[in-house]
DOKOLNU-897698 format. One record per residue (C-alpha): residue in one letter; x, y, z. Coordinates in steps of 0.1 Angstrom, whole numbers, plus 5000, padded with zeros to 4 digits. Each point is the difference from the previous one (the first is absolute). Layout:
BEGIN
   resn     c1     c2     c3
      A      X      Y      Z
...
***
This chain:
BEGIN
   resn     c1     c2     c3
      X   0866   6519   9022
      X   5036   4999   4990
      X   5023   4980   4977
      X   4984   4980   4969
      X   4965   5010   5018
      X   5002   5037   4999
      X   4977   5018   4979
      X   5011   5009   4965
      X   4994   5038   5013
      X   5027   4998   5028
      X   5025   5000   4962
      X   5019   5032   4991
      X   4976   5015   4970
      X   4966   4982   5006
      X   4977   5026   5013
      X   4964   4996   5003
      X   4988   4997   4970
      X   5028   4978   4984
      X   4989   4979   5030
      X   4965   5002   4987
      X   5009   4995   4965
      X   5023   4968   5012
      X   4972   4986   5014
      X   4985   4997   4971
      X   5028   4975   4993
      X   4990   4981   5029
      X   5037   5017   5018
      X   4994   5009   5034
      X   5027   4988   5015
      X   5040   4990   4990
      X   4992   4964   5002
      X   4971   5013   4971
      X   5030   5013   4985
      X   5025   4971   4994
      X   4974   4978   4987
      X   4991   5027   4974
      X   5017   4980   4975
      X   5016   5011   4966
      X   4979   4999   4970
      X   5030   4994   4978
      X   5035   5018   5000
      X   5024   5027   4980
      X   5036   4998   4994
      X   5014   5035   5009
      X   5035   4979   5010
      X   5015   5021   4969
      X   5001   5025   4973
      X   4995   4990   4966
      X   5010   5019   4969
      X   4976   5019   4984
      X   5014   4976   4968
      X   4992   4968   5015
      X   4961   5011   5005
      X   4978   4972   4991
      X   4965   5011   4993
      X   4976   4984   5026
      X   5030   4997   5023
      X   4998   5019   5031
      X   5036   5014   5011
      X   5016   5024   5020
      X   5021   5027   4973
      X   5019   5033   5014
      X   5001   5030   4973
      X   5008   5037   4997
      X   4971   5018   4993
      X   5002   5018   4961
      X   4967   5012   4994
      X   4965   5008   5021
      X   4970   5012   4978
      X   4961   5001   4995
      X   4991   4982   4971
      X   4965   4999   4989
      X   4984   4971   4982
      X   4967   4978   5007
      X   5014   5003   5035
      X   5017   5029   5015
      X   5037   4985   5012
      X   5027   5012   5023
      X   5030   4986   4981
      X   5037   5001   5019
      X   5029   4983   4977
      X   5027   4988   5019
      X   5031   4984   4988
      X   5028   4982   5011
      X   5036   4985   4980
      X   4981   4974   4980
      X   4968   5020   4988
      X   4968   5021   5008
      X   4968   4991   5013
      X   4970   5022   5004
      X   4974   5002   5033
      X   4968   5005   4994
      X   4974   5015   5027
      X   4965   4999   4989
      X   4995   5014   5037
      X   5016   5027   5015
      X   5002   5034   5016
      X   5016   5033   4996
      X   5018   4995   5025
      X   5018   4959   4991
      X   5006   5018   4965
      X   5021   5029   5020
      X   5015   4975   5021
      X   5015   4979   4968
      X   5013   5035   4984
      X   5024   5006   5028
      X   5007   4962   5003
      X   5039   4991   4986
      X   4996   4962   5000
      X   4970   4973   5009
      X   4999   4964   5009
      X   4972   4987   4984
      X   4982   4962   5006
      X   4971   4995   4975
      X   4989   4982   4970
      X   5017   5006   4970
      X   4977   4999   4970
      X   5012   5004   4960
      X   4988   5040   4992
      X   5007   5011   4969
      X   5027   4979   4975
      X   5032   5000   5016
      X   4983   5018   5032
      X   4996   4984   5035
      X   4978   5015   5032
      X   4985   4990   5030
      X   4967   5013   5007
      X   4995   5015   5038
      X   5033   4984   5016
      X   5009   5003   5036
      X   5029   5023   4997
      X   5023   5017   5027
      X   5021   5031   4996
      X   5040   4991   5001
      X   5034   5024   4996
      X   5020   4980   4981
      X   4994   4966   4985
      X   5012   4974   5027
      X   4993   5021   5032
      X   4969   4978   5007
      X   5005   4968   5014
      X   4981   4969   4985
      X   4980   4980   5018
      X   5017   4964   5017
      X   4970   4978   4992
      X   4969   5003   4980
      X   4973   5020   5007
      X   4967   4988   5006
      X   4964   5017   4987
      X   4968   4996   5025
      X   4964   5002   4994
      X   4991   5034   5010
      X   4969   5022   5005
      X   4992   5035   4996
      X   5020   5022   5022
      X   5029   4974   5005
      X   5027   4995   4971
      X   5029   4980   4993
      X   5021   5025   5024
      X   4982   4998   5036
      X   4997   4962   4999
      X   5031   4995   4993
      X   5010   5027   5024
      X   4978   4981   5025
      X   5014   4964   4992
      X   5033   5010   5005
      X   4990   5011   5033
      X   4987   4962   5014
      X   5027   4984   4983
      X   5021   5019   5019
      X   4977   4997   5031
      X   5000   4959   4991
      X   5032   4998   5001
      X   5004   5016   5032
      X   4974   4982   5016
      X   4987   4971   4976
      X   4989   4974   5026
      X   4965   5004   4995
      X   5001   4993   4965
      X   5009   4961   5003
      X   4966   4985   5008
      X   5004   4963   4992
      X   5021   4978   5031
      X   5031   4991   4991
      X   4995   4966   4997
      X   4975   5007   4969
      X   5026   5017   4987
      X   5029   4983   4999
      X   4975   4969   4986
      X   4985   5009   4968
      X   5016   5016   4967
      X   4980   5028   4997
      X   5006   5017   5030
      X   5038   4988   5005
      X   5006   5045   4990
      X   4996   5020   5033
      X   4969   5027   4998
      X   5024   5023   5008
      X   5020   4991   4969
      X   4974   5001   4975
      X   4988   5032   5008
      X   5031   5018   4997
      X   5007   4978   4966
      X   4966   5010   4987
      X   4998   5038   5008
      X   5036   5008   4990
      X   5015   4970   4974
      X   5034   4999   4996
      X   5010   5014   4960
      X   5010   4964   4992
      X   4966   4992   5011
      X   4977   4969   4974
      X   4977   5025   4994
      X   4980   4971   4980
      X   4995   4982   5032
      X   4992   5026   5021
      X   4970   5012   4980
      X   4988   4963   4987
      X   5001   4991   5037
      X   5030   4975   4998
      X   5028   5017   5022
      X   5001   4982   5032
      X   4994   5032   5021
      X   4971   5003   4981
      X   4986   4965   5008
      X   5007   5010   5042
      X   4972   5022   4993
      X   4978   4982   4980
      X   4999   4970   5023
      X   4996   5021   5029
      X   4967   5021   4981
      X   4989   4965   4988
      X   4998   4985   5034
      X   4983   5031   5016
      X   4972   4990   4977
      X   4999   4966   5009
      X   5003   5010   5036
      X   4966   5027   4991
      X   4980   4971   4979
      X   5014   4971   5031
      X   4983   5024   5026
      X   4969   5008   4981
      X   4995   4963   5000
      X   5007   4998   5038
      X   4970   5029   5005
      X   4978   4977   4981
      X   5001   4971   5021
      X   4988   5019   5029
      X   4964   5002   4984
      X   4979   4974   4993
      X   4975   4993   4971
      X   4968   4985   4993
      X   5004   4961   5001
      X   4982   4990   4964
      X   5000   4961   4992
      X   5014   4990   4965
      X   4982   4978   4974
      X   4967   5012   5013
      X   4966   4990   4983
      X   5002   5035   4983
      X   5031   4992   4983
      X   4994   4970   4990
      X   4966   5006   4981
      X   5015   5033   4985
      X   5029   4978   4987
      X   4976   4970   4985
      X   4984   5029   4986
      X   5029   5017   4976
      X   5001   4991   4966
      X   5035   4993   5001
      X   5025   4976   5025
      X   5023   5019   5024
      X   5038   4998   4989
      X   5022   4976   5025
      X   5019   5042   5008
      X   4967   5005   5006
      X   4987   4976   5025
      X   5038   5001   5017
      X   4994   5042   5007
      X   4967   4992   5010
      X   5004   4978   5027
      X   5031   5022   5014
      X   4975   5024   5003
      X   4979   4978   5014
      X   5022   4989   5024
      X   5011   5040   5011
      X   4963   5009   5006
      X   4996   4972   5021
      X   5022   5010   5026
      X   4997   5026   5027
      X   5023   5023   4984
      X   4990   5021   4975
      X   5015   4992   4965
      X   5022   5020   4980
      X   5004   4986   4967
      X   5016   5013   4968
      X   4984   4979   4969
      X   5018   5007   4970
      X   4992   4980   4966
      X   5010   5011   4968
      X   4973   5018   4972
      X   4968   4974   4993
      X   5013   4979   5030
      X   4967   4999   5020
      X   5004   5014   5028
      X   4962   5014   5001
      X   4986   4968   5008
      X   5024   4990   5029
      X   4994   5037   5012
      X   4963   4987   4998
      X   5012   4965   5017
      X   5007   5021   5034
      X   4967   5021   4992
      X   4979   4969   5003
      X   5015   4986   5031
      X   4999   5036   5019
      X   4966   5003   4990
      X   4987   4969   5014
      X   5020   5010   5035
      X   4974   5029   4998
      X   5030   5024   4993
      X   4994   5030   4970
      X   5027   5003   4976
      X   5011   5031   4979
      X   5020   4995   4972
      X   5020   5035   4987
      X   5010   5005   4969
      X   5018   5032   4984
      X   4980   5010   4970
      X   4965   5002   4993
      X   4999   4972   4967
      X   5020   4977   5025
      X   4972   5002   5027
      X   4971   4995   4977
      X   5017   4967   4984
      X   5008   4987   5037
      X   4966   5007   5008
      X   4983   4986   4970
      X   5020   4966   5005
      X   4990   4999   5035
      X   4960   5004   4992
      X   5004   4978   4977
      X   5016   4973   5029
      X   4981   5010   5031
      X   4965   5013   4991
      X   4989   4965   4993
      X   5008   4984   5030
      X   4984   5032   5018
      X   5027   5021   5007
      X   4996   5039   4996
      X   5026   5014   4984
      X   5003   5041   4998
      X   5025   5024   4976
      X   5005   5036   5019
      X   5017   5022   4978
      X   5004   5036   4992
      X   4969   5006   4982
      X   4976   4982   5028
      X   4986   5031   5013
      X   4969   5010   5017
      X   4972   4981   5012
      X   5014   4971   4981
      X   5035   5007   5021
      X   4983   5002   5034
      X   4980   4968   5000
      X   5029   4980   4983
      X   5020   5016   5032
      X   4968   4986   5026
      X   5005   4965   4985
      X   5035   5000   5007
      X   4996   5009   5032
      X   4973   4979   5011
      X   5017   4968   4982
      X   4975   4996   4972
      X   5028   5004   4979
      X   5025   4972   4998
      X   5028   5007   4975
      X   5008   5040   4993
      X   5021   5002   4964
      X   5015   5038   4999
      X   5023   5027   4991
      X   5016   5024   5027
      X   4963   5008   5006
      X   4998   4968   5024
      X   5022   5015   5025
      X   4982   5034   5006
      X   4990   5014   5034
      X   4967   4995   4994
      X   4999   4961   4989
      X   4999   4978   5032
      X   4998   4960   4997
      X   4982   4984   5028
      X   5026   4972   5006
      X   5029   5001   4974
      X   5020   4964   4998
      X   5020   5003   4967
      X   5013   5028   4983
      X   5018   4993   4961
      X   5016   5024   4984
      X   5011   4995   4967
      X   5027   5018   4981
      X   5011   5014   5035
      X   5027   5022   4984
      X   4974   5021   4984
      X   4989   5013   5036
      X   5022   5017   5026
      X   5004   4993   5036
      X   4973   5021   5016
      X   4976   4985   4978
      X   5013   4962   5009
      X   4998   5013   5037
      X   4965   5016   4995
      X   4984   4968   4984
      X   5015   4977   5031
      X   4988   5022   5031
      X   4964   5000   4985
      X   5002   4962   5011
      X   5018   5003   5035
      X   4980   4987   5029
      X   5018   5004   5034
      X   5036   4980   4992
      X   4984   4982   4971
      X   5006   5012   4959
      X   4988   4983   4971
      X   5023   4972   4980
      X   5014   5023   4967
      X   5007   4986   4967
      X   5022   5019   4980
      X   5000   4995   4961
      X   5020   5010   4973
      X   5008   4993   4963
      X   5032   5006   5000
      X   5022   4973   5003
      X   5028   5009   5029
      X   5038   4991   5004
      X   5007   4984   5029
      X   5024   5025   5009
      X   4971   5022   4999
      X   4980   4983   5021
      X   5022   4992   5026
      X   5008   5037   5003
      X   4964   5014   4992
      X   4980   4975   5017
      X   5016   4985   5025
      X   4968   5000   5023
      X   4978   4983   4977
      X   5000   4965   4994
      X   5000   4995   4960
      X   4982   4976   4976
      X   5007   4999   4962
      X   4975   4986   4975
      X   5027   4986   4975
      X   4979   4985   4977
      X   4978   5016   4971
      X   4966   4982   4996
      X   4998   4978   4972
      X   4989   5014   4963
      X   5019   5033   5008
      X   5014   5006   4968
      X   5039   5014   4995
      X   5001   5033   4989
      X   5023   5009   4968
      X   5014   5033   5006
      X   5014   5019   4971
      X   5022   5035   4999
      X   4989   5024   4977
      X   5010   5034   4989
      X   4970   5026   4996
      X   5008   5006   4962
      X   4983   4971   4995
      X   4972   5009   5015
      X   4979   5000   4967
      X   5010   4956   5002
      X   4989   5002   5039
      X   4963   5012   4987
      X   4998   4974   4972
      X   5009   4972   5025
      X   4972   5012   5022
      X   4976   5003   4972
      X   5008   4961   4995
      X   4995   4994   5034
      X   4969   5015   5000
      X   4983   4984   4971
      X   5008   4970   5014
      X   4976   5005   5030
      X   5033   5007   5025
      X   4999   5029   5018
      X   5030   5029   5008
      X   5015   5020   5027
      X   5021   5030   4988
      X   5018   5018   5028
      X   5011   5033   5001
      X   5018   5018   5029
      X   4984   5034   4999
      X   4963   5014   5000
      X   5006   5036   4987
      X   5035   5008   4974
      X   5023   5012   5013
      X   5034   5026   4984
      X   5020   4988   5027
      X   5000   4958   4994
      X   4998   4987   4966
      X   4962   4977   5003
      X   4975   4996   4979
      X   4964   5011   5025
      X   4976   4969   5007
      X   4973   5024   4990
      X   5018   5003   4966
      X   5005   4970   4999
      X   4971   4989   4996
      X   4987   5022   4978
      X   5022   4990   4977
      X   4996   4965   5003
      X   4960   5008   4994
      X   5009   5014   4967
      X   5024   4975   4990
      X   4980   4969   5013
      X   4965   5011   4985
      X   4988   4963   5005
      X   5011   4999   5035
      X   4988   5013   5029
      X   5021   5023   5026
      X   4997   5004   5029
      X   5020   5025   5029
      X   5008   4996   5039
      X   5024   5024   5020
      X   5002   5016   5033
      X   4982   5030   4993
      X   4970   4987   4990
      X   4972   4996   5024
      X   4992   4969   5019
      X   4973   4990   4979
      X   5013   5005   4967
      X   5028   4981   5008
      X   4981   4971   5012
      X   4972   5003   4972
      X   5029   4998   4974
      X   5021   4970   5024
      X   4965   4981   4997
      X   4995   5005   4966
      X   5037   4989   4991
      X   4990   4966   5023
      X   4971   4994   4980
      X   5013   5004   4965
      X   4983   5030   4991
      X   5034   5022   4996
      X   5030   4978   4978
      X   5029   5027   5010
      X   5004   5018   5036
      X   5020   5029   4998
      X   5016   5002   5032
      X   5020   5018   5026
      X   5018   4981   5028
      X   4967   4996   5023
      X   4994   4962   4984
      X   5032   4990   5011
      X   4986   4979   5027
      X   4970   4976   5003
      X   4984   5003   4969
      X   4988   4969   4987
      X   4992   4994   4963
      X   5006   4968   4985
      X   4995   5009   4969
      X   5026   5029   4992
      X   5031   4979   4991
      X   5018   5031   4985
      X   5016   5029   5017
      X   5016   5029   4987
      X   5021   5022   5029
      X   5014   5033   4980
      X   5026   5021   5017
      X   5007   4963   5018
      X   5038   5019   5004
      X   4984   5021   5027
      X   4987   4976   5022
      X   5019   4977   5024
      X   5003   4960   4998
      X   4971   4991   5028
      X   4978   5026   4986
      X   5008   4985   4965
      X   4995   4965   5009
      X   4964   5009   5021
      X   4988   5014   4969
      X   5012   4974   4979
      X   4983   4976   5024
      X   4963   5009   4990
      X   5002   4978   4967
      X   5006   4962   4998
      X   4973   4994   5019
      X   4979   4982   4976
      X   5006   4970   4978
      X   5013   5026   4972
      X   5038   5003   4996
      X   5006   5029   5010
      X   5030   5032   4990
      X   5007   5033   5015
      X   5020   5026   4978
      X   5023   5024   5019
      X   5001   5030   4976
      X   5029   5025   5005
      X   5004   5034   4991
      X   5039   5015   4988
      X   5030   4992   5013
      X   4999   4973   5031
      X   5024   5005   5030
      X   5022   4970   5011
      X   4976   4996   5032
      X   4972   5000   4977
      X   5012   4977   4976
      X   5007   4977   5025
      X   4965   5001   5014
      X   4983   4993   4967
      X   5028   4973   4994
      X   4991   4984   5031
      X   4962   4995   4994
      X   5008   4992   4968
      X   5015   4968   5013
      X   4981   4986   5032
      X   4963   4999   5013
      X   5017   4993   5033
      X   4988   5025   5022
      X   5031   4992   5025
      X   5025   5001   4973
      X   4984   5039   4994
      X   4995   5010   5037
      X   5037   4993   5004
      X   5012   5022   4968
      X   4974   5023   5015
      X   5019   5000   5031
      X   5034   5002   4984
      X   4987   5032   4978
      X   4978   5020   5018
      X   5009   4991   5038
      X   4973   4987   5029
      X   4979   5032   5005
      X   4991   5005   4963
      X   4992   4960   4996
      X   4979   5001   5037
      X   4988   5028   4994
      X   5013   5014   5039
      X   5012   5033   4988
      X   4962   5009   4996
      X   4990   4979   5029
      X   5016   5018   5028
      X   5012   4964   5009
      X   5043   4997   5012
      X   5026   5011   4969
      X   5035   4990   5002
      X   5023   5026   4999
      X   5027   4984   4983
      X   4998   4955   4996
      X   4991   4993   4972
      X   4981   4962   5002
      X   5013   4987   4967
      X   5034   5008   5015
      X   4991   4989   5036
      X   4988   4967   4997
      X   5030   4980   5008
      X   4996   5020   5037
      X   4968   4989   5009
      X   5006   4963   5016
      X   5025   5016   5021
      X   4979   5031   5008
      X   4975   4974   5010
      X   5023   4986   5027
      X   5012   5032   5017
      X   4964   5015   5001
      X   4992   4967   5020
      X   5030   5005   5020
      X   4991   5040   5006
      X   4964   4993   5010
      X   5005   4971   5023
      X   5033   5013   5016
      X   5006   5041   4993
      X   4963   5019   4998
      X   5015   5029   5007
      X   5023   5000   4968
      X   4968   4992   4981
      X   4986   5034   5009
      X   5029   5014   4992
      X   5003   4988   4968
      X   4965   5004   4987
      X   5001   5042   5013
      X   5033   5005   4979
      X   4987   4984   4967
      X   4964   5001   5004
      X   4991   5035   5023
      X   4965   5004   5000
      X   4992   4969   4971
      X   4997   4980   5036
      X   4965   5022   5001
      X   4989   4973   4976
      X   5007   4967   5021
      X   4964   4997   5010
      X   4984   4989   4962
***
């Protein structure tokens, strides 16, 4: 291979194992290299006096070294003063060898970039700059443009990639053609791509010194937004295609409004929401056809989605199809399967729960009924998807909270109901209400439905911000609530203490709250505890018998308890809006009004502050998911950082969303008209993430 295709090893410097180590990196070849783009960028276009040093300012200084000595404190420190016309500044090593410390005793002057950091009164230093050895002040020449920083890996620095970078730029420049995928005509149409690749690349790897450094890291600059349109339709183009695989299967043909449905609907003690009846039939509708469905359902916290999950149950069921509904955590599953017993039992449907602690002969003949079809409806954890557990003819699969669950498992959970080209319809839940920037990018195979309507009597949830020294009023308010026959939920965000983060221990936690609520009685979940504790104590918070559940995270889902219409979340700094608004989510859902009291502990950050602020003010779960979005990026709200599923290198969706109308029209324009630019573009942004395309 030559040119932009030749491996990164054909460079002066990369050996085998910097190739190895670049790898790691996902850089293999120069191409690899160019779109190895900046993390953010250093201003080395001059020399500042050491005067002018602003502390948490990185700069570039030049000095004559004074002083080098030893000193030792709590930490032994190679010191070097340096100074220059203006003043002095000290260097401080906490790392070093004999050999840098004889090396800065023979030096006369050093350039040093670092930053500089208030010592001592009057004192300035930079702790462990880059430096370089000079003659004379001057000699060196400063750099044209800004320098740019990359995410690195063990074994490859700051140095080699920009060694390497330098390299294909000037390989790109020499022979750029193959950069410029998109026709010309694309081009020269839309705004966003109006800036040549060939441009942006240069722009964003070397900046000119006059450079909006602003834009260029917020995502603004208009070589920046080349990029991000171009990443952003590759995974349209990915999502487009997956739906494209899809549609050459076929799927169960399952009749809507069966006789099922409608006597398990006469039967509920409540009337479906109009959200609720619109979702259901465009379910309906999807597993009607020959192709299997792919549906995303999102509805906001309390919004019912259970019972149109259990809408699409009924109708598969009376097609003769089995259905497996997967969940991600073990309370979850129960409360799924205890609604659905409570729905399909009497009208003689057999409903099973597999889960982690099914074992034995219990295990193996829940596994024969499967097989054999006596089992209707499977409710499960990851535990439904094993090697061993085999359906005999598998029509719906729903899946709910998909985020929780990676790829593989997604993939897994479909293939155990693939008969020759057939696969069963999926439903895909999840309470997390998504921007439609999101799910245009995200989930661009899957058709989407939105329950936008809360059933009625849901009550609106005050939510107060509260510091934890007044923690003692926190307790009294509980002791209140529980006199008055209300029950409590008090959340804490670690199970064991911990020196590092300042949290008070659910286990402590309640403890405490046992001595200080003598009349109540406490009760304790968390992730460590064993199946059936935590479902003994989940049960006996249902009932009544426990007035305050000391919790960790694991209720954040699917529990159910009308009754608890007050929530306490401490450390509610450290956790993120969705997660926030989840938990918050498991009151109001009686006739009680309802509160939940963020309690914080020291100083907040701005970002926190602004979290807290935010669900302080709205219930909307949109109105969050976008602030979520806008904080904390796509991978931390979707959870696809954990999930294996495609991560965008550098769009931001918040940012993006004014693209994705036009990236609409030139991915229909690529896959009608240029299928070989679509490969091309989904094996520069996407590599092996196209692995995925099948779920």
């Amino acid at each position: 291979m030559s040119g932009l295709n030749a491996a990164v090893s054909t460079l002066s410097g990369v050996g085998p194992k910097k190739a190895e180590a670049l790898a790691k990196l996902d850089i293999k070849t120069l191409t690899d290299v160019l779109f190895h783009l900046p993390l953010r960028y250093e201003d080395r276009t001059r020399i500042t006096p050491i005067a002018q040093l602003i502390h948490g300012v990185d700069a570039q200084i030049e000095g004559q070294v004074i002083d080098i000595r030893i000193a030792f404190g709590r930490r032994r420190a190679l010191l070097c003063t340096i100074e220059d016309d203006s003043a002095t500044a000290v260097l401080r090593f906490f790392h070093f060898s004999k050999k840098q410390q004889q090396l800065l005793q023979r030096a006369h002057w050093l350039r040093c970039y670092g930053n500089a950091r208030a010592g001592k009164p009057g004192h300035i230093e930079m702790v462990h700059p880059e430096y370089q050895l000079i003659s004379e002040p001057g000699t060196l020449q400063s750099e044209a443009g800004l320098t740019a920083v990359y995410p690195a890996t063990e074994g490859v620095g700051q140095h080699l990639l920009r060694q390497i970078s330098t390299a294909a730029l000037n390989t790109l420049n020499n022979d750029g053609g193959l950069l410029e995928l998109l026709p010309e005509a694309v081009s020269q149409h839309f705004q966003f791509t109006s800036v040549s690749m060939i441009e942006a690349i240069n722009y964003i790897h070397r900046p000119p010194a006059d450079a909006n450094l602003a834009k260029l890291i917020e995502g603004d600059h208009p070589m920046l937004q080349r990029l991000v349109f171009e990443e952003l339709l590759a995974h349209h183009l990915s999502l487009r295609q997956r739906r494209k695989v899809r549609e050459g299967y076929q799927a169960p043909q399952i009749k809507p409004k069966s006789k099922l449905y409608q006597d398990m609907v006469a039967a509920l003690p409540f009337s479906l929401t109009a959200a609720q009846q619109r979702v259901i039939n465009e379910i309906a509708n999807d597993c009607s056809s020959v192709l299997p469905m792919q549906r995303l359902l999102q509805g906001d916290v309390g919004s019912g989605k259970t019972v149109v999950a259990a809408a699409a149950i009924a109708n598969a069921v009376a097609a003769n199809e089995q259905c497996v509904l997967m969940v991600p955590t073990e309370i979850l599953s129960e409360q799924h399967y205890r609604c659905l017993i409570n729905w399909f039992e009497p009208l003689g449907i057999t409903v099973a729960w597999l889960h982690g602690r099914v074992k034995g002969a219990q295990r193996n003949k829940l596994l024969a009924a499967l097989v054999n079809g006596d089992i209707s409806i499977l409710v499960g954890t990851h535990a439904v998807f094993q090697d061993e557990v085999e359906y005999k003819k598998l029509g719906l699969i729903i899946i709910d909270e998909q985020h929780r669950f990676g790829v593989p498992q997604r993939l897994a959970l479909q293939r155990k109901g693939e008969r020759d080209q057939s696969r069963p319809h999926q439903l895909i839940m999840t309470a997390t209400p998504i921007p439609r920037s999101l799910a245009m990018t995200f989930y661009a195979d899957l058709d989407l439905s939105v329950i936008d309507e809360l059933p009625p009597g849901r009550q609106v949830i005050t939510t107060t911000v509260i510091s934890g020294q007044r923690r003692n009023e926190v307790v009294e308010r509980i002791r209140h609530a529980c006199l008055e026959g209300r029950q409590v939920y008090w959340v804490c965000t670690l199970i064991d203490e911990s020196e590092v983060i300042v949290s008070q221990a659910a286990t402590d936690t309640a403890e405490e709250l046992t001595e200080q609520l003598s009349s109540a009685r406490v009760g304790l979940v968390h992730g460590r505890m064993k199946g059936d504790e935590k479902a003994e104590q989940m049960a006996a918070f249902k009932s009544g018998q426990i007035d305050v559940l000391v919790a960790t995270t694991v209720i954040e889902v699917g529990v159910d308890v009308p009754n608890a219409s007050l929530m306490v979340i401490e450390n509610a700094e450290r956790l993120g809006l969705s997660q926030l608004h989840q938990l918050r989510g498991r009151v109001g859902r009686g006739d009680k009004k309802s509160h939940c009291l963020l309690m914080y502990h020291g100083r907040l950050s701005q970002n926190a502050r602004s979290r807290l602020s935010i669900m302080r003010e709205t219930n909307d779960g949109f109105a969050i998911a976008h602030k979520d979005l806008e904080l904390r990026g796509p991978g931390e709200l979707l959870g696809v950082r954990q999930t294996g599923d495609m991560r965008l290198r550098i769009a931001r969706l918040d940012e993006g969303e004014a693209m994705l109308d036009d990236i609409r029209v030139v991915a229909d324009d690529l896959l009608s008209n240029s299928p070989e630019i679509v490969a091309q573009l989904l094996q520069r942004w996407l590599g092996r993430a196209q692995d995925f395309a099948t779920v």
